[in-house]
ROLUM-424619 format. One record per residue (C-alpha): residue number from 0; residue in one letter; y negated, z, x. Coordinates in steps of 0.5 Angstrom, whole numbers, plus 500, padded with zeros to 3 digits. Example, Ala and Ser with C-alpha at 12.3 -4.5 7.8 and 13.67 -1.06 7.14 Angstrom:
2
{0 a {509 516 525}},
{1 s {502 514 527}},
***
This chain:
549
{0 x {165 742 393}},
{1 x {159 737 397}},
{2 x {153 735 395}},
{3 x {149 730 396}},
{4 x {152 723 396}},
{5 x {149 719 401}},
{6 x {148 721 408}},
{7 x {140 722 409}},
{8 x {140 727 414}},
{9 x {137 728 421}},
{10 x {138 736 422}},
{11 x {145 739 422}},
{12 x {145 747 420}},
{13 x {152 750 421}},
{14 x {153 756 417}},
{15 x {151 757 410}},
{16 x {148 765 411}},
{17 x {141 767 411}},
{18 x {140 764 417}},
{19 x {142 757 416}},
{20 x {140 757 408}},
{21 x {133 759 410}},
{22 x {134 754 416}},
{23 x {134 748 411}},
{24 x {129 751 407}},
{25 x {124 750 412}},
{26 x {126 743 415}},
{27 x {126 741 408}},
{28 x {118 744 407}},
{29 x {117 741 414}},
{30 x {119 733 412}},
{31 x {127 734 415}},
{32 x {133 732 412}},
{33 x {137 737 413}},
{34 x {145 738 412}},
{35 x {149 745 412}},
{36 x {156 745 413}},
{37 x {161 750 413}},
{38 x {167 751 416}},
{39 x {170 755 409}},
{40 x {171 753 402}},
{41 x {166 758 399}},
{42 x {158 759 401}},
{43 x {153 765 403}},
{44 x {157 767 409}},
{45 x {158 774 411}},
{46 x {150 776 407}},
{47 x {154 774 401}},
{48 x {158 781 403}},
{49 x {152 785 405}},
{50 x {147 789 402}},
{51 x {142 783 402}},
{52 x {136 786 405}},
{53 x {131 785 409}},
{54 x {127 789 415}},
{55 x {120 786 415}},
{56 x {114 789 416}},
{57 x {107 788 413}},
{58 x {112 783 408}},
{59 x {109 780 401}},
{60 x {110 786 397}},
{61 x {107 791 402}},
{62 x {100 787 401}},
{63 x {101 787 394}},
{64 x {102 794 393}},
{65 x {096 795 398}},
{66 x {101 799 403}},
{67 x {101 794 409}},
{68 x {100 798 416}},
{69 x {097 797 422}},
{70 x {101 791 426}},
{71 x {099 796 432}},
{72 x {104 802 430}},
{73 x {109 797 428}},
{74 x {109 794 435}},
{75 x {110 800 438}},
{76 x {116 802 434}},
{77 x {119 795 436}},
{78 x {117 796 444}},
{79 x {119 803 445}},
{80 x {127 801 442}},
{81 x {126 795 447}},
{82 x {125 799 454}},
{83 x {124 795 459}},
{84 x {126 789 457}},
{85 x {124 783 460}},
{86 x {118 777 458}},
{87 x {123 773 454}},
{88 x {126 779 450}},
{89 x {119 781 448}},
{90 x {117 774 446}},
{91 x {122 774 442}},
{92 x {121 781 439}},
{93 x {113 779 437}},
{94 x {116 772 434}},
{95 x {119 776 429}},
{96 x {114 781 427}},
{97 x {108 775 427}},
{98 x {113 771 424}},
{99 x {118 775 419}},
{100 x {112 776 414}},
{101 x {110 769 414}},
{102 x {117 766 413}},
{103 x {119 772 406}},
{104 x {112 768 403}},
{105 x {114 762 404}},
{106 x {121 763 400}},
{107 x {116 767 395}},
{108 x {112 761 394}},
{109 x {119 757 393}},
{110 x {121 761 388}},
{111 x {125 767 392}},
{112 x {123 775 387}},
{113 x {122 779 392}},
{114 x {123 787 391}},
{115 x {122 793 395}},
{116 x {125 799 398}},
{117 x {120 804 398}},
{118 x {124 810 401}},
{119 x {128 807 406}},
{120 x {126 810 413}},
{121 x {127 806 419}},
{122 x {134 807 424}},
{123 x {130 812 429}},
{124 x {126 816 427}},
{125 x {124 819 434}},
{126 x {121 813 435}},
{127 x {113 812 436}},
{128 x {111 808 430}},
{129 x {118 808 425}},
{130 x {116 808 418}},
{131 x {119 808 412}},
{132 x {119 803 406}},
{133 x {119 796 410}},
{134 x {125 793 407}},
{135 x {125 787 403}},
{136 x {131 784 398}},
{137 x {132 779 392}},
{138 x {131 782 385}},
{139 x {137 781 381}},
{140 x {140 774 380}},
{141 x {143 770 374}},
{142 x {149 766 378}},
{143 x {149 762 372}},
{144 x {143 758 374}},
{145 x {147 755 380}},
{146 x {151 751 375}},
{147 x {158 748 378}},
{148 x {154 751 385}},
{149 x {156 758 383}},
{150 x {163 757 383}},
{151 x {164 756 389}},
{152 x {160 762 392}},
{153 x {163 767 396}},
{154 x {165 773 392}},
{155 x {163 770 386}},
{156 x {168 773 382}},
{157 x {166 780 384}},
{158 x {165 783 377}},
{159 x {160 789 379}},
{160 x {153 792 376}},
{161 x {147 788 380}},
{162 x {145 794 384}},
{163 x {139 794 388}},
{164 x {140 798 394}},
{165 x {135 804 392}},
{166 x {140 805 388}},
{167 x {147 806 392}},
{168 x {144 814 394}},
{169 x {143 814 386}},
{170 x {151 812 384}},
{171 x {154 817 389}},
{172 x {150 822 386}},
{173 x {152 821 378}},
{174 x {157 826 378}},
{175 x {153 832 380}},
{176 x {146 831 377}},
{177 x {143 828 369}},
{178 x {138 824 372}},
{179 x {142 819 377}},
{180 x {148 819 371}},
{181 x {143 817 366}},
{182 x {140 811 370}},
{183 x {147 810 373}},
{184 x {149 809 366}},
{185 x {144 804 363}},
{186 x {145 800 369}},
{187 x {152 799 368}},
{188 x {150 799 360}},
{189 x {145 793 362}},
{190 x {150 789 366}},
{191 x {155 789 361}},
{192 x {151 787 356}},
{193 x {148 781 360}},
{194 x {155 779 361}},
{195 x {156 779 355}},
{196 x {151 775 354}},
{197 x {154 770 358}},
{198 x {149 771 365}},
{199 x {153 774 372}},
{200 x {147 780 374}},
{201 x {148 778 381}},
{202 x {145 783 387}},
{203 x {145 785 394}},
{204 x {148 778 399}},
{205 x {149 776 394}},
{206 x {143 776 390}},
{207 x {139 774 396}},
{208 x {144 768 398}},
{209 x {144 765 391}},
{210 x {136 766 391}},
{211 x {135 762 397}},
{212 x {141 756 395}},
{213 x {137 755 388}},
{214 x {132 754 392}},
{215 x {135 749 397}},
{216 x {139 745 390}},
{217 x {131 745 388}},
{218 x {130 742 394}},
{219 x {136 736 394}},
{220 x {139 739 400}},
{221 x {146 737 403}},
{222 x {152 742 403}},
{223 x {159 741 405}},
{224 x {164 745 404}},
{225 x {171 745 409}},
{226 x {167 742 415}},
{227 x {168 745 421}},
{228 x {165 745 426}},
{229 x {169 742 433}},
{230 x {164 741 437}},
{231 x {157 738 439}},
{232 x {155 732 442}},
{233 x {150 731 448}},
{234 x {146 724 448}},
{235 x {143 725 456}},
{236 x {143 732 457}},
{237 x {140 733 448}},
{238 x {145 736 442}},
{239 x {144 730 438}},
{240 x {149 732 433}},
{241 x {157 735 431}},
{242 x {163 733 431}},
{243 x {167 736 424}},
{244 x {173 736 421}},
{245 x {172 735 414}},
{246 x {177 734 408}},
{247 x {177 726 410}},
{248 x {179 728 418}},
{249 x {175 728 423}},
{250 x {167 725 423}},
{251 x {162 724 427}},
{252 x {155 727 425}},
{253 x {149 725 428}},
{254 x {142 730 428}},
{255 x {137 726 432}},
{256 x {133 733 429}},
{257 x {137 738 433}},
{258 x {143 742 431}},
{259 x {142 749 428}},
{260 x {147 754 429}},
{261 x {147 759 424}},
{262 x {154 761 424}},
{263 x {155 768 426}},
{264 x {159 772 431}},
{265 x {166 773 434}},
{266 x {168 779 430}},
{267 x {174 776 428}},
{268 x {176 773 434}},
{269 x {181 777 437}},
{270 x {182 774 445}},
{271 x {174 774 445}},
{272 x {172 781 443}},
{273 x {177 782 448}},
{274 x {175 778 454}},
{275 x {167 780 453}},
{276 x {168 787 450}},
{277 x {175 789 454}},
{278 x {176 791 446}},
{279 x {183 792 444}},
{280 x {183 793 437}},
{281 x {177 793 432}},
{282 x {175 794 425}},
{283 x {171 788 424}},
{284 x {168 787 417}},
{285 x {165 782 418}},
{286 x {168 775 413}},
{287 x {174 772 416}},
{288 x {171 765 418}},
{289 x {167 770 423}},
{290 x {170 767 430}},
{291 x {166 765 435}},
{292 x {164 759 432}},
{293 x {157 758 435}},
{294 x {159 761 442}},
{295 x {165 758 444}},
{296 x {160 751 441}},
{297 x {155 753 446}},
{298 x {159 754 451}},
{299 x {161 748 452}},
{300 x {155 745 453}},
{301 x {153 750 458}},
{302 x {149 755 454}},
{303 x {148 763 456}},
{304 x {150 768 452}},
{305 x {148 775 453}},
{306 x {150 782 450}},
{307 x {156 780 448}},
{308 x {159 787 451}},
{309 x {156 790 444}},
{310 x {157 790 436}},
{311 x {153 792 431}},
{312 x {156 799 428}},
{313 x {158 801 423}},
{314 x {163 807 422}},
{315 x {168 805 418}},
{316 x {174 809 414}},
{317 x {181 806 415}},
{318 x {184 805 409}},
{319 x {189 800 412}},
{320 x {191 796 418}},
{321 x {187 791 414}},
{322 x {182 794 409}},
{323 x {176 799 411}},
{324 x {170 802 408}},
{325 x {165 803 410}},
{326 x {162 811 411}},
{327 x {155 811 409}},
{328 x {154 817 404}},
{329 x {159 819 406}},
{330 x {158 822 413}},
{331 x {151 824 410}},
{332 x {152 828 403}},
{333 x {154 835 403}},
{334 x {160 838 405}},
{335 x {164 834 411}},
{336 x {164 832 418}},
{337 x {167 828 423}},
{338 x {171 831 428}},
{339 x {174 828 435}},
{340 x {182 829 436}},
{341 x {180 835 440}},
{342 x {178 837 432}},
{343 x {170 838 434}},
{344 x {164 836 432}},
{345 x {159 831 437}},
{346 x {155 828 434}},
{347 x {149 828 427}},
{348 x {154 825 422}},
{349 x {147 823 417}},
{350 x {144 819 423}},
{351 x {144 812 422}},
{352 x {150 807 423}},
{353 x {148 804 428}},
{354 x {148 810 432}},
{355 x {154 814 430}},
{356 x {158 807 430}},
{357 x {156 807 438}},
{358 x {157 815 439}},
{359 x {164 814 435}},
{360 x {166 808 440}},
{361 x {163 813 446}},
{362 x {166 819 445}},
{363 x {173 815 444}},
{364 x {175 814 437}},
{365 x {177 807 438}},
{366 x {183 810 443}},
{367 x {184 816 439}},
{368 x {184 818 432}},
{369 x {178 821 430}},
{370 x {177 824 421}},
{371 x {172 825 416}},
{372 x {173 833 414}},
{373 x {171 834 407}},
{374 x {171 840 402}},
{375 x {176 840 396}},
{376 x {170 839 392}},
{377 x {166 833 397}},
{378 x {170 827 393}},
{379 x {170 831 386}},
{380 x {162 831 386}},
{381 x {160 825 389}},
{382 x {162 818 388}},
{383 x {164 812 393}},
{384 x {167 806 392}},
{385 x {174 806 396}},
{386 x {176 814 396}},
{387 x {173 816 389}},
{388 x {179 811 386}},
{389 x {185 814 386}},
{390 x {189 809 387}},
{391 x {186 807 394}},
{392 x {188 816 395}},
{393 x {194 814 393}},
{394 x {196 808 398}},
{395 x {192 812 404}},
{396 x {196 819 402}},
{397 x {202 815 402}},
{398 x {200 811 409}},
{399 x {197 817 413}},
{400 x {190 815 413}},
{401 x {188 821 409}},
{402 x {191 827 408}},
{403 x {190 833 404}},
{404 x {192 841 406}},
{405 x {190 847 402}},
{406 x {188 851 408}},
{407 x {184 848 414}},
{408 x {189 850 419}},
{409 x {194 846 415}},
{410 x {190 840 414}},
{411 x {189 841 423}},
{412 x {197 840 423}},
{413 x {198 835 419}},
{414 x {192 830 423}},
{415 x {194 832 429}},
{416 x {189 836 431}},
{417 x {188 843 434}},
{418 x {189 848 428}},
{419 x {185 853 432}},
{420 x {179 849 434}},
{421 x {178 845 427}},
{422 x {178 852 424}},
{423 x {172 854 429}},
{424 x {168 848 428}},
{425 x {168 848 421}},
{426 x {167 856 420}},
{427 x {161 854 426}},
{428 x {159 848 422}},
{429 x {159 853 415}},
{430 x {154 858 418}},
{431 x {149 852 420}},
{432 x {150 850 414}},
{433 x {148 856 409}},
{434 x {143 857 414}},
{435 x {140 851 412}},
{436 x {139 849 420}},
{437 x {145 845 425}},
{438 x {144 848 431}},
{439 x {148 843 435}},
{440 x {146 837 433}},
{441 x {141 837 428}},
{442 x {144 833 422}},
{443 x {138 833 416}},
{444 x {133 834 420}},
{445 x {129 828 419}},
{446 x {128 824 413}},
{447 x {134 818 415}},
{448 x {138 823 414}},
{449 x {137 826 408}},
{450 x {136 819 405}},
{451 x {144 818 404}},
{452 x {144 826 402}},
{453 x {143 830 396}},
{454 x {136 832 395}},
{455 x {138 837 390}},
{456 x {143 841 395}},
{457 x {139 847 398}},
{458 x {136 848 403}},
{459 x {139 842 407}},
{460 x {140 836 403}},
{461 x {146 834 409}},
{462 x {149 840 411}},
{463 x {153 843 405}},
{464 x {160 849 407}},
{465 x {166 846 408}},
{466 x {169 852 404}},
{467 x {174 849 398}},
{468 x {181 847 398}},
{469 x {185 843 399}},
{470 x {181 840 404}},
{471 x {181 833 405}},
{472 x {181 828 411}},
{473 x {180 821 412}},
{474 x {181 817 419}},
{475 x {174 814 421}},
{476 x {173 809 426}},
{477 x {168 805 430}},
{478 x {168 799 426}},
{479 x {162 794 425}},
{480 x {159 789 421}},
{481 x {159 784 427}},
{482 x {158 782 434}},
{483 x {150 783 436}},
{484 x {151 779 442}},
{485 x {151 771 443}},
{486 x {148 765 445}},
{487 x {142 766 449}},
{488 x {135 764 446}},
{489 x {128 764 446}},
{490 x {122 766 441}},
{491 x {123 759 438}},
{492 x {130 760 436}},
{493 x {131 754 443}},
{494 x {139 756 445}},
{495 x {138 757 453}},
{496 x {142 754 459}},
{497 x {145 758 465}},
{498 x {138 757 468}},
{499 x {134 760 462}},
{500 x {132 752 461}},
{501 x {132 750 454}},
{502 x {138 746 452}},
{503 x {134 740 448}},
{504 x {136 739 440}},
{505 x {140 746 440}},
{506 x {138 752 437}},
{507 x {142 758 434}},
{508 x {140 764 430}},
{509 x {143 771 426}},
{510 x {149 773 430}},
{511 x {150 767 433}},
{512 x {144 768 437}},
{513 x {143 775 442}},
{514 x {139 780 437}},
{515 x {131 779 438}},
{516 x {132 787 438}},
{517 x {135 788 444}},
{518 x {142 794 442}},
{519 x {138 797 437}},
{520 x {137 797 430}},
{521 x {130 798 427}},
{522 x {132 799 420}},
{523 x {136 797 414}},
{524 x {136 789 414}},
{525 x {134 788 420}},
{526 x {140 783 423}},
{527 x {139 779 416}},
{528 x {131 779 417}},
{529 x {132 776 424}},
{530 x {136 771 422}},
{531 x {132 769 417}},
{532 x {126 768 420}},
{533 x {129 766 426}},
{534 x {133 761 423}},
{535 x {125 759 420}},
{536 x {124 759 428}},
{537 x {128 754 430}},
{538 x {127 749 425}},
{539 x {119 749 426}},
{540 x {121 747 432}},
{541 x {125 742 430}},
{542 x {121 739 426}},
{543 x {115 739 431}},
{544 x {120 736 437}},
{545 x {122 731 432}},
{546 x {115 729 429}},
{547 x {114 728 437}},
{548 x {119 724 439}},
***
């Protein structure tokens, strides 16, 4: 499905995620003609399967509550995961904290509901300046609004209540607790009275895509779907515009304005993740389309690429070869662990996926199989979207990537660990749980890690004994929501060469661009607010660049 038919544009955004829908807003608002292509036949990229929230500090809706904070502390908090990086990273680093407030409200005064999640601690609490409730997302979304558009959305057919992400922690707690089931279920009551009124709720990614493409059809932007990418064309040194295969065959599209690279990582791709990553296998979870697109493209024009070594994290439950799930409660609630092969513990479960995700591929789980230890009462009490199905039990039971045993030693033999060892370190783990204390790793610590966890647990929120049979166990890898690495830029989205010259014309954001945050991850929505606001970026520059030309 294409929209637009006459071909008036002078910009070309490649991608049709966050970055390049916020790409095309602002070339649009700056008197471009814009033209998202996208190489599937559905739109919203991989934040259409995301959680769809925003790390922007000082936003819209902080002003609004009176809750804005000194822009200092913030920087602080952002300087002190960057190190000691270079002018360049920096400068990118302060593109994003003067600009990501700027970029939110100009979708609000397109049209975007921002909503705020009050609660939600940033990723590293030992870090000077962290602070809690600096992420943004979309209020829920009617999809019938799109029209015909809708159809055509990534996941559309999803048929699941519209949950904002304070209320993920709410629905894992709605088997054990009043307040959560009350809510949980006039949350599900109130969506399926919306469906019967003939609306589709829409939240999270997609909520937040289905927003910001309202805004691009109000704006008369282009879309084509089945366009791909092959390769850019150079004019004297400039990106001038994309050669794409289309569903009419191969054409040539020229964007005097720039080209824009929205298109993702290379998480999908395996002879990429293998030559820059030495990774031989992976548990991406990212969209199928997620194969380096962008990279391979700016390669070929002789751009530099960096921290392509990395991933961004994301400890991930093995259901099959093909499917996982992603452990987020999971690790965090009361009542399981992780173990290594050699059945021990070695790191604070409850921190946030970014750390464990690295710890867990540090410490070997990608060569060896590493599993979530639960209590025979863990999978009874909380709620998760894979392993509270029988069905998916089932099915892994039956494959092997869970077991179940009426005695720890028991479920040891059947994972493959060391009875003994695992048999130690859950009755270590017991007593620090009972005491309320974990003295090797400090799991419930800080309030990130009671975040995920059960507030009426006590006296740790995250630590709760493994004492119930039959035990469970699940096989946990390091998998990832996509590659952190890609093209190099600078603080104008401006993709750079192998001299850090910028290439004239082309310019990369989201994962098809290095993080402005280095290898950390500052707090829930990070990687979406980069790339919105840097996707912002680039096309201010390509409008300044054109309107001079």
């Amino acid at each position: 499905m294409n929209s637009g038919a006459v071909d008036d544009f002078n910009l070309v955004v490649v991608g049709s995620g966050a970055a390049g829908l916020v790409a095309a807003i602002t070339a649009s608002r700056l008197g471009l003609r814009p033209l998202i292509i996208e190489k599937a036949d559905v739109w919203g990229g991989t934040t259409a399967t995301s959680g769809g929230v925003l790390w922007v500090p000082n936003n819209p809706v902080m002003e609004a509550d009176g809750s804005l904070e000194d822009p200092v502390t913030v920087r602080t908090y952002v300087e002190g995961l960057l190190g000691e990086a270079g002018e360049r990273d920096r400068a990118k680093a302060h593109a994003f904290l003067e600009t990501a407030p700027a970029m939110a409200r100009m979708l609000a005064d397109e049209g975007m509901r921002w909503i705020r999640s009050r609660t939600h601690p940033d990723y590293y609490p030992h870090v000077e300046g962290n602070g809690i409730g600096r992420t943004l997302e979309s209020a829920e979304f009617d999809g019938t609004v799109l029209g015909e558009r809708f159809l055509t959305m990534r996941n559309a057919g999803l048929d699941i209540p519209a949950l904002s992400s304070d209320q993920f922690g709410t629905v894992a707690l709605a088997k054990s607790r009043v307040g959560p089931l009350v809510e949980t279920t006039v949350t599900v009551g109130k969506y399926k009275l919306k469906r019967m009124l003939g609306r589709k709720p829409l939240g999270n990614g997609r909520a937040l895509v289905a927003a910001l493409m309202k805004i691009a059809m109000d704006r008369g932007i282009q879309l084509r779907l089945s366009t791909a990418m092959v390769s850019l064309v150079e004019d004297r040194g400039a990106v001038t515009g994309v050669v794409v295969e289309g569903p009419n065959g191969r054409a040539t599209l020229q964007a005097p304005a720039g080209v824009v690279l929205t298109a993702g990582g290379f998480s999908r791709n395996s002879a990429l993740r293998k030559q820059l990553q030495g990774r031989e296998r992976v548990w991406p979870n990212a969209i199928p389309e997620d194969e380096g697109d962008a990279l391979n493209a700016g390669l070929t024009v002789g751009a530099a690429h960096e921290r392509t070594d990395d991933s961004w994290w994301m400890p991930s439950i093995e259901i099959d070869e093909r499917t996982n799930a992603l452990a987020l409660g999971l690790r965090a609630l009361p009542g399981s662990i992780v173990v290594n092969a050699e059945g021990q513990r070695y790191m604070n479960e409850a921190a946030s996926y970014m750390t464990t995700g690295r710890v867990m591929f540090e410490h070997g789980a990608a060569t060896s199989r590493h599993w979530l230890i639960m209590d025979g009462k863990f999978l009874k009490k909380y709620v998760f979207a894979e392993l509270s199905s029988s069905r998916v039990r089932e099915k892994m039971l039956k494959i092997g990537t869970l077991r179940q045993a009426a005695t720890i030693p028991a479920l040891a033999q059947q994972c493959g660990l060391p009875p003994t060892a695992l048999d130690a370190t859950v009755a270590r783990f017991n007593v620090f749980a009972k005491a309320g204390r974990d003295e090797d790793f400090g799991r419930g610590n800080t309030a990130y890690d009671r975040h995920w966890a059960d507030p009426a647990h006590k006296p740790n929120a995250s630590l709760g004994a493994i004492e119930n049979g039959p035990f469970w166990a699940a096989l946990i890898r390091p998998g990832d929501l996509g590659t952190n690495g890609g093209l190099k830029t600078d603080q104008h989205a401006r993709v750079l060469d192998t001299s850090d010259k910028p290439i004239t014309g082309l310019y990369a954001a989201g994962n098809s661009a290095s993080s402005p945050f280095g290898r950390a991850y500052p707090g829930a929505g990070a990687t979406i607010a980069a790339a919105a606001t840097f996707g912002h970026l680039a096309a201010i520059h390509a409008a300044k660049r054109y309107s001079n030309a």
